[in-house]
C-alpha positions as a Markdown table, in Angstrom:
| # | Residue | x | y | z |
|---|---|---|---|---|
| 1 | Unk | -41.5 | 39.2 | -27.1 |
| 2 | Unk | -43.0 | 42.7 | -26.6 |
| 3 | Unk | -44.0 | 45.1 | -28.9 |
| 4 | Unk | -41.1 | 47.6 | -27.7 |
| 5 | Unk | -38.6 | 44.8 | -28.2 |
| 6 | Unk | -40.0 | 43.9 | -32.0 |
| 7 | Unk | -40.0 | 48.4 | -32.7 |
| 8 | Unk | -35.9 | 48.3 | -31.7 |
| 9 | Unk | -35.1 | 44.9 | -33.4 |
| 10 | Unk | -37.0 | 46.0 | -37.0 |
| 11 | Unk | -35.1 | 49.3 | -36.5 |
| 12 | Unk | -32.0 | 48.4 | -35.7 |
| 13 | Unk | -32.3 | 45.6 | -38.6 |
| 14 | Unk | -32.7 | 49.2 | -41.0 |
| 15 | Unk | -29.2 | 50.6 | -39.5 |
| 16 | Unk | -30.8 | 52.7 | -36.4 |
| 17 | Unk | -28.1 | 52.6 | -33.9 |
| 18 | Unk | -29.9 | 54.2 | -31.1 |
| 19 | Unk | -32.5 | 51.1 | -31.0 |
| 20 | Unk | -29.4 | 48.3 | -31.5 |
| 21 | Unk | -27.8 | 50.2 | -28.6 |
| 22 | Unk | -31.4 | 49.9 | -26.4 |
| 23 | Unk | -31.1 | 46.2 | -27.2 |
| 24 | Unk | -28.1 | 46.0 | -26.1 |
| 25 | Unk | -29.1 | 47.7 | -22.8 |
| 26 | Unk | -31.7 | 45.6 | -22.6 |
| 27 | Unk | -30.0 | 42.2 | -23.0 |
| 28 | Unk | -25.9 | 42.7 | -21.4 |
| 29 | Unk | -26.4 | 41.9 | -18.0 |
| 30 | Unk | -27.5 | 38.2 | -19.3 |
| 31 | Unk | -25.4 | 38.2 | -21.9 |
| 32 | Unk | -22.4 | 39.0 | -19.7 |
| 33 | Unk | -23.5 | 36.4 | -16.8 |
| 34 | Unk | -23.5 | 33.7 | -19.2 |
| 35 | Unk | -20.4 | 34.7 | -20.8 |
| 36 | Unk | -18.6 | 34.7 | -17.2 |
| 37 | Unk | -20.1 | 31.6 | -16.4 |
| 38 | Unk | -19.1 | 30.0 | -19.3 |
| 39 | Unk | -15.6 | 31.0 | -19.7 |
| 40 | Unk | -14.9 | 31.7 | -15.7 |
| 41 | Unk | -12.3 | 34.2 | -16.8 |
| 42 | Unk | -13.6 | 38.2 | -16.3 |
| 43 | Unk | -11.1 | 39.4 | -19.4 |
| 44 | Unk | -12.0 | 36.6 | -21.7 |
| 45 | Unk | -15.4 | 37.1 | -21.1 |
| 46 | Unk | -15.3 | 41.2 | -21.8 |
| 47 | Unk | -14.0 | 40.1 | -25.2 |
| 48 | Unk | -16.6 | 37.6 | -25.9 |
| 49 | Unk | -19.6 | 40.0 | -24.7 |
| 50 | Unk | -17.8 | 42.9 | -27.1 |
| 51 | Unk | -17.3 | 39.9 | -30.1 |
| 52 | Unk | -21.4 | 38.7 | -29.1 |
| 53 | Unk | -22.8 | 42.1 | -29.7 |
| 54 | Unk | -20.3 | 42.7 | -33.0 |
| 55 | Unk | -22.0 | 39.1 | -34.3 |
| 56 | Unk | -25.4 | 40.8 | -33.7 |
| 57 | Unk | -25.0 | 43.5 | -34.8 |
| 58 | Unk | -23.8 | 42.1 | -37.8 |
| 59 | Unk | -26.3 | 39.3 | -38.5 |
| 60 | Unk | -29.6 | 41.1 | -36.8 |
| 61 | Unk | -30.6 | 41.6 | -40.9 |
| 62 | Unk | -30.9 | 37.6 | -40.9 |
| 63 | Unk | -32.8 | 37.3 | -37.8 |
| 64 | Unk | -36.8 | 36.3 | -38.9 |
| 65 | Unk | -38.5 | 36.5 | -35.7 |
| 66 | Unk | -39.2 | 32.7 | -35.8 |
| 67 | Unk | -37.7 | 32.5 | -32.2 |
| 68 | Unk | -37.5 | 34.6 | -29.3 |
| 69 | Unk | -34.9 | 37.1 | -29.7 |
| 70 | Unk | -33.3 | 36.0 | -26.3 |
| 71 | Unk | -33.1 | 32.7 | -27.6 |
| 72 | Unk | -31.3 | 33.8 | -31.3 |
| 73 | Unk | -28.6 | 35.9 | -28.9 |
| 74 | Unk | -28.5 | 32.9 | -26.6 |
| 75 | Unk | -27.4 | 31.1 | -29.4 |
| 76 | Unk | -25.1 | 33.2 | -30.9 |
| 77 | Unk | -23.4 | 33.7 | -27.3 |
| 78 | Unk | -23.0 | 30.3 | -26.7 |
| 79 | Unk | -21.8 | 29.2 | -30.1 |
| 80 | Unk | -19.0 | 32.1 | -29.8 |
| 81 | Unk | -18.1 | 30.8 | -26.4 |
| 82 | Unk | -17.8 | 27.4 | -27.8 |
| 83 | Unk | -15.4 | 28.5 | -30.7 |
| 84 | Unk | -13.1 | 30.9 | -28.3 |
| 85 | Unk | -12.7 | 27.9 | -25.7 |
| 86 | Unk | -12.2 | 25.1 | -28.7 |
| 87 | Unk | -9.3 | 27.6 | -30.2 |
| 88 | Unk | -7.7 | 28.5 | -27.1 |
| 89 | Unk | -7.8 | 24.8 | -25.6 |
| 90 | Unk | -6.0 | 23.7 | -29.2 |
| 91 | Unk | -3.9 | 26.5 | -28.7 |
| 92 | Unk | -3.3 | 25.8 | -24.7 |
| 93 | Unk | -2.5 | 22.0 | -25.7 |
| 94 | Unk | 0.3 | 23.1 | -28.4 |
| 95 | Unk | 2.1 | 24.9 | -25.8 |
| 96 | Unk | 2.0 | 22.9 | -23.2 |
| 97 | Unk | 5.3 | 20.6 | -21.6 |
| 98 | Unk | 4.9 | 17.9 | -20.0 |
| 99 | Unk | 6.1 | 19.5 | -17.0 |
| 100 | Unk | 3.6 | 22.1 | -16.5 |
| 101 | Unk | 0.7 | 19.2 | -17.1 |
| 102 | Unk | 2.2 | 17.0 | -13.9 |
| 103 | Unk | 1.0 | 18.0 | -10.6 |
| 104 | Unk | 0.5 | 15.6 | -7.7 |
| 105 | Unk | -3.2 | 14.6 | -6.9 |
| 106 | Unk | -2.2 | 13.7 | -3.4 |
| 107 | Unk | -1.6 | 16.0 | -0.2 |
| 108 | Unk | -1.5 | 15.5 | 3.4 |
| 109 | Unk | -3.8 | 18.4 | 4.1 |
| 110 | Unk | -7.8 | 18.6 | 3.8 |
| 111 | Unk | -8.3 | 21.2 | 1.2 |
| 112 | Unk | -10.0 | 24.4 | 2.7 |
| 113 | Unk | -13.1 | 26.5 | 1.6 |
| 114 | Unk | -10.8 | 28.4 | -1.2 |
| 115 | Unk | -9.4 | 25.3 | -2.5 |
| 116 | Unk | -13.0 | 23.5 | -2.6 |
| 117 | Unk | -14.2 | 26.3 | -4.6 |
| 118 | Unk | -11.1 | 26.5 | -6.9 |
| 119 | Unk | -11.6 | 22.7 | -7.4 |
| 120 | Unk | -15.7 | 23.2 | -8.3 |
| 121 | Unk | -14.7 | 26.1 | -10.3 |
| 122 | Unk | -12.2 | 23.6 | -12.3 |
| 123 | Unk | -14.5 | 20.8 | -12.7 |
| 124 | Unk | -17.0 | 23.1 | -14.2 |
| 125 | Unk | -14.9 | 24.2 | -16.6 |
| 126 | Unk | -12.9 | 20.8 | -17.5 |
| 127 | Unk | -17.0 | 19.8 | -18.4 |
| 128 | Unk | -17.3 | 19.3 | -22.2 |
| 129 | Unk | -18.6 | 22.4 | -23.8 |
| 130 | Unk | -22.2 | 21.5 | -24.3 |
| 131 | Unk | -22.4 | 19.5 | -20.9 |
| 132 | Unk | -21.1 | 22.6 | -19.3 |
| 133 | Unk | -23.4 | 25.3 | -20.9 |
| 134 | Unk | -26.3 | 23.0 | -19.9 |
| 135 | Unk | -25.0 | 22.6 | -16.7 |
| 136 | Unk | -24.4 | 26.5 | -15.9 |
| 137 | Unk | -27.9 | 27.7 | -17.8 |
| 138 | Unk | -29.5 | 25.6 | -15.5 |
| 139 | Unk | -27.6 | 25.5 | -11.6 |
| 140 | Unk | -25.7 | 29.5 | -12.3 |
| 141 | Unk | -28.7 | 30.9 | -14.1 |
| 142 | Unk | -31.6 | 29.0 | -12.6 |
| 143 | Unk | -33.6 | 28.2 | -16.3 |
| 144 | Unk | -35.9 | 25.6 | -16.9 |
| 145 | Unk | -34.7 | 22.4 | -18.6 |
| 146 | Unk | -37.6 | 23.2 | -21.3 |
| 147 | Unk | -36.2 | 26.8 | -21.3 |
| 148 | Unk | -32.8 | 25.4 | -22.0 |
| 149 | Unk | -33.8 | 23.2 | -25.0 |
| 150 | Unk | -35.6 | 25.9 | -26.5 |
| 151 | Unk | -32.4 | 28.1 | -26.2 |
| 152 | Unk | -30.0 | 25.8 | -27.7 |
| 153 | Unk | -32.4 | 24.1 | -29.7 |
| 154 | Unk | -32.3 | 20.6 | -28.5 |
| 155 | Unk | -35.0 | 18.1 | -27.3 |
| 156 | Unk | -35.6 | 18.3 | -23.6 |
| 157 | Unk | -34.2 | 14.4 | -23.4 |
| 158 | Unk | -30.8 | 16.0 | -24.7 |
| 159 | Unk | -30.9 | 18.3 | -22.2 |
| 160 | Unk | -31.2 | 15.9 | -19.1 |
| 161 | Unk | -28.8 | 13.9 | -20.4 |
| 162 | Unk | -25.9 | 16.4 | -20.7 |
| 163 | Unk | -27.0 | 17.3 | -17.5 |
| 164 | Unk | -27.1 | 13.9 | -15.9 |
| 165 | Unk | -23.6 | 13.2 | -17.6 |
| 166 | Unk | -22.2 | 16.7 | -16.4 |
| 167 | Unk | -23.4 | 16.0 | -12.8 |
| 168 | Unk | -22.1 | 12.1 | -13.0 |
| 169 | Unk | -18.6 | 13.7 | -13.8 |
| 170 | Unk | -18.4 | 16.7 | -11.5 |
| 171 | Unk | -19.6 | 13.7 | -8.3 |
| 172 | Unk | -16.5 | 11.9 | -10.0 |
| 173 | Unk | -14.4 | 14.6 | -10.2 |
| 174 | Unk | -15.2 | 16.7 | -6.5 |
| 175 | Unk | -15.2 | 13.3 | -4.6 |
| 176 | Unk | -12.2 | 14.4 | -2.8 |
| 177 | Unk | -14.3 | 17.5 | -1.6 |
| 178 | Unk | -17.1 | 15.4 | -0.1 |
């Protein structure tokens, strides 16, 4: 982390708003990509990135510098993403009729290029949470599996296996497509 980075973060910690508002400048556009990625809905995720920066802002007087700051937001962005999708898939599930959850599997038609991307789009997202964010950090945002770890604090054996059992599932699940 650079020095710049370490001035706004101690300042901001004392209440400056100008230097929490250059860290937010400084981190959004990642912030927001892996809020997208992990939700795949554009108005979800605009109220995600606003609750992320609120969670920040409101816990940057408990951050210690014993990690990268990326990594401490990382954490907090996926965590919040995690609770959102948990509440809204319990919520989704105590509305649902058994009606709206049949659909037939079978057609007479090869899907075409919008329908195979629907489907990939799908089978990411039907991914269980952590498989998923492990999945996206590293094939949507291109990080290292050692990077990864280090941002959602896991071994790097956990992090090929939720990414070997993410890819096993998404082969099972996008057969059709092949």
């Amino acid at each position: 982390m650079d020095e710049k980075t370490v001035t706004f973060i101690r300042a901001a910690q004392g209440g400056d708003q100008r230097a929490f508002h250059h860290l937010v400048a400084q981190y959004d556009g990642k912030v927001m990509a892996l809020v997208l990625q992990l939700l795949g809905n554009k108005e979800d995720a605009e109220d995600i990135y606003q609750e992320v920066f609120l969670k920040v802002w409101r816990n940057l007087g408990s951050y210690e510098f014993k990690s990268d700051f990326y990594t401490w937001l990382y954490r907090i962005t996926t965590n919040t993403c995690y609770s959102y999708r948990s509440g809204r898939q319990r919520h989704h599930l105590a509305n649902i009729s058994l009606e709206e959850g049949y659909h037939d599997v079978y057609t007479d038609t090869a899907p075409d290029d919008n329908d195979q991307r629907q489907g990939i789009l799908t089978a990411v997202d039907e991914l269980p949470p952590k498989q998923r964010t492990v999945f996206v950090l590293r094939y949507y945002q291109d990080h290292k599996i050692k990077d990864i770890a280090v941002l959602l604090g896991l071994t790097t054996g956990t992090v090929k296996r939720y990414l070997h059992r993410a890819t096993l599932k998404l082969r099972k699940d996008l057969a059709a497509y092949a």
